[in-house]
C-alpha positions as CSV (number, residue, x, y, z in Angstrom):
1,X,-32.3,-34.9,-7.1
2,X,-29.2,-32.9,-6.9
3,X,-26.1,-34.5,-8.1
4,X,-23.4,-34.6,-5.0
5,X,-20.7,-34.1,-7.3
6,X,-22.0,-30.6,-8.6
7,X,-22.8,-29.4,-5.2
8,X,-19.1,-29.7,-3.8
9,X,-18.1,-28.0,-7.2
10,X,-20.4,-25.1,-6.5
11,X,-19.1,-25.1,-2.6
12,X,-15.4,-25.2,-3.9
13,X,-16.4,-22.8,-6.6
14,X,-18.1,-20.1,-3.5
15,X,-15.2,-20.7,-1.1
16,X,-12.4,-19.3,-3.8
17,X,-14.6,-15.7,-4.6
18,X,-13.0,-14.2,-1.7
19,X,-9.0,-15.5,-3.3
20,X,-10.2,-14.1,-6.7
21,X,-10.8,-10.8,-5.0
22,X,-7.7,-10.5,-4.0
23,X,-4.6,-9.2,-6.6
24,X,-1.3,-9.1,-5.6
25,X,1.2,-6.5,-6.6
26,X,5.2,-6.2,-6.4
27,X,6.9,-3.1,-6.1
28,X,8.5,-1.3,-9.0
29,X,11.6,0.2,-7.3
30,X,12.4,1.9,-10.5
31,X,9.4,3.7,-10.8
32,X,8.9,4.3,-6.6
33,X,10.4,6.4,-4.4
34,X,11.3,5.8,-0.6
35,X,12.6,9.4,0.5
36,X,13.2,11.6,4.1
37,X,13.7,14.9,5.2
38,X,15.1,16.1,8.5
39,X,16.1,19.6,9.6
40,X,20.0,20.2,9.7
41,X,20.4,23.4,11.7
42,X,18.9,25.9,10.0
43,X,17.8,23.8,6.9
44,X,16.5,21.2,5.6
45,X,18.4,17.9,4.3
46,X,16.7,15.1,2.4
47,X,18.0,11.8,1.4
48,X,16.8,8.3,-0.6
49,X,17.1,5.2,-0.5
50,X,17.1,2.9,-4.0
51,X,16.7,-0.5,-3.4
52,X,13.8,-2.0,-1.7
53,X,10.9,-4.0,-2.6
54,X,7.8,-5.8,-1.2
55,X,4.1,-6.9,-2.2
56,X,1.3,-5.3,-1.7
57,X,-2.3,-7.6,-1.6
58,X,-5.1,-5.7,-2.2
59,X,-8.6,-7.3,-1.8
60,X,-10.7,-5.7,-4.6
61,X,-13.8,-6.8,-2.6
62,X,-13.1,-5.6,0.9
63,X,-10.2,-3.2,1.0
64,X,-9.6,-3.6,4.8
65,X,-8.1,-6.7,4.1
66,X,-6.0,-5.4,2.2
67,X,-2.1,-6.0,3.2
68,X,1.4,-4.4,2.7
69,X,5.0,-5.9,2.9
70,X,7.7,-3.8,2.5
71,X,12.1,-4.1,3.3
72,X,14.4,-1.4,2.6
73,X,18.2,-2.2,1.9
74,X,19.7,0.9,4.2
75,X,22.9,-0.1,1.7
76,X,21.1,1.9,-0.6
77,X,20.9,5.3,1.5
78,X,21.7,8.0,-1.0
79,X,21.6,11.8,-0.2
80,X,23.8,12.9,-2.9
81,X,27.0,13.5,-0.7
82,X,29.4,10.1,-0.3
83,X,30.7,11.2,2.8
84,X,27.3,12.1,4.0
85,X,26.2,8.7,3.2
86,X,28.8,6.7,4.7
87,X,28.6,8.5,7.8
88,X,24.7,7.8,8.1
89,X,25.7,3.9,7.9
90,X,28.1,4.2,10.6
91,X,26.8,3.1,14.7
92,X,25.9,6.9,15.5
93,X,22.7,6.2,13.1
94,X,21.6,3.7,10.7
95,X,24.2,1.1,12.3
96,X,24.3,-0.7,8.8
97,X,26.7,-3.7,9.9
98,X,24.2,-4.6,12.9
99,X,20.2,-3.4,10.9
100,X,20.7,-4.0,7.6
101,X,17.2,-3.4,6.7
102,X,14.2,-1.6,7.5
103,X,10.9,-3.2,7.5
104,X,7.3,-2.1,6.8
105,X,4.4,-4.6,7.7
106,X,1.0,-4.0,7.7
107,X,-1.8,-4.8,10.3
108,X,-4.4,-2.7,8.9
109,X,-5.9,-1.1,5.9
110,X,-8.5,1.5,6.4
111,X,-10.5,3.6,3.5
112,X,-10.8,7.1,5.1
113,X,-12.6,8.7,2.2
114,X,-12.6,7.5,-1.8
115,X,-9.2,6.7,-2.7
116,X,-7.8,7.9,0.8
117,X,-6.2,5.2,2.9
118,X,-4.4,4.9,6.4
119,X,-1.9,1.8,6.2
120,X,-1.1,0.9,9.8
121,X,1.5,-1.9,10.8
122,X,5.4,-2.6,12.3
123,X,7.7,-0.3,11.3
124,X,11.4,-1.5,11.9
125,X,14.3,1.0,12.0
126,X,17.3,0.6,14.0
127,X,16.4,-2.6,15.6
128,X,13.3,-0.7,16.9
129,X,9.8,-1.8,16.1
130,X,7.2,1.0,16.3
131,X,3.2,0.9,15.1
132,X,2.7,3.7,12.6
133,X,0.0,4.9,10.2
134,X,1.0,5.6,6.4
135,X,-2.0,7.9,4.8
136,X,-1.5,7.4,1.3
137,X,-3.6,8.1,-1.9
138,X,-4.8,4.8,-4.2
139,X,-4.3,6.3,-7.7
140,X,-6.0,3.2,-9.3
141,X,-4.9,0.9,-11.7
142,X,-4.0,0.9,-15.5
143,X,-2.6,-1.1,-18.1
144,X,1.0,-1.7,-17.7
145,X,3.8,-0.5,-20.7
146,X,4.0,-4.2,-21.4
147,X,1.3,-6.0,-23.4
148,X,-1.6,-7.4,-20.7
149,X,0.4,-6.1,-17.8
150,X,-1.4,-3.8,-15.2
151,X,0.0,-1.3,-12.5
152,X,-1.4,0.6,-9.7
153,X,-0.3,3.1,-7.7
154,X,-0.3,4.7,-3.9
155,X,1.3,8.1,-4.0
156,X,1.2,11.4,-1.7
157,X,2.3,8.9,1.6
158,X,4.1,10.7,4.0
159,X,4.7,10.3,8.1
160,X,6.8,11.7,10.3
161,X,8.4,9.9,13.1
162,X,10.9,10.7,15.8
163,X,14.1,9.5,15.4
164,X,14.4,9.4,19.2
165,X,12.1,6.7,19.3
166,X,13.9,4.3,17.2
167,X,17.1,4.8,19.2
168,X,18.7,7.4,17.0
169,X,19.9,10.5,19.4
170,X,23.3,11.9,17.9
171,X,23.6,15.9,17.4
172,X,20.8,16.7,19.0
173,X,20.2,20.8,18.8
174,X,22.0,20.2,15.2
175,X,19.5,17.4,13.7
176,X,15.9,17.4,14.5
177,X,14.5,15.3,15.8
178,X,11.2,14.8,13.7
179,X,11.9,12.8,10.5
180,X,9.8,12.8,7.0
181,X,9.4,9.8,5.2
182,X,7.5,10.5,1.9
183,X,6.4,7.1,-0.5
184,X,5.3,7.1,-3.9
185,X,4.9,3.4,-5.2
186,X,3.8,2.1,-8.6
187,X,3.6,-1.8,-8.5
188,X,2.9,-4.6,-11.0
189,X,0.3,-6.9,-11.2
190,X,1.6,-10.7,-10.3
191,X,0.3,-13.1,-12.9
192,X,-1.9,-15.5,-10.6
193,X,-0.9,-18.7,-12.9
194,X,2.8,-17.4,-12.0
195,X,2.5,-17.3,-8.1
């Protein structure tokens, strides 16, 4: 006769596989890079931004359920010029006082080919919400610099949106219109007995 007690353990035990599969990672903004490019009359002009953070879930067992979380401090904009920079904050684009941030959230994760992915979800910029699709590269994971700490990383991402679209229309003729956003991410491991 089987004992009831062991059969909800092995029930319970079954129903958490899917949780195990599942690591969660945190963003290293010192090792990442959120960056754009946009064309300036005859050239182009690139710019950063240095604080952000976000998690990323990735189910080691099914990678389409897989998630991303991402917010940008626009605060942080950084093209090298201080001018420049303060300008971008002002109402005519970023509008920093009134869209402080700028969100990423995933609704989709999609394996294209081994180690290719399309990360599709909300993007916020400007108060504007828009669905777009990140194809980044999964470099794997490795042990971290500190002892039993492990990283992984998603490089090579880059989209291009129109700036149009998320309300932004000054200079036109004298800014483009299209805008590059390029990610490379490297992200710890979160200690599941930390959560």
């Amino acid at each position: 006769m089987r004992h009831p007690f062991r059969t909800a353990l092995a029930v319970l035990a079954l129903a958490a596989l899917p949780a195990l599969a599942q690591d969660t990672y945190k963003i290293d903004p010192v090792h990442s890079e959120v960056s754009f490019k946009i064309r300036h009359l005859l050239a182009k002009t690139s710019g950063r931004f240095t604080k952000f953070g976000g998690t990323i879930k990735v189910d080691t067992a099914d990678l389409s359920k897989s998630s991303v979380d991402v917010t940008i401090e626009v605060a942080s904009l950084n093209t090298d010029n201080e001018a420049r920079d303060k300008h971008l904050k002002t109402a005519e684009f970023f509008d920093l006082e009134k869209f402080p941030t700028i969100t990423f959230k995933s609704s989709s994760v999609k394996e294209v080919a081994k180690g290719k992915l399309e990360v599709t979800g909300d993007f916020t910029l400007h108060g504007v919400t828009k669905k777009i699709t990140f194809p980044i590269t999964n470099a794997g994971t490795q042990p971290g610099m500190q002892p039993g700490s492990v990283v992984a990383g998603f490089i090579d991402g880059a989209v291009t949106i129109n700036r149009n679209d998320f309300g932004i229309k000054t200079y036109p003729g004298a800014l483009g219109d299209d805008v590059v956003i390029s990610l490379n991410v490297e992200a710890g491991k979160i200690d599941a007995a930390k959560k």
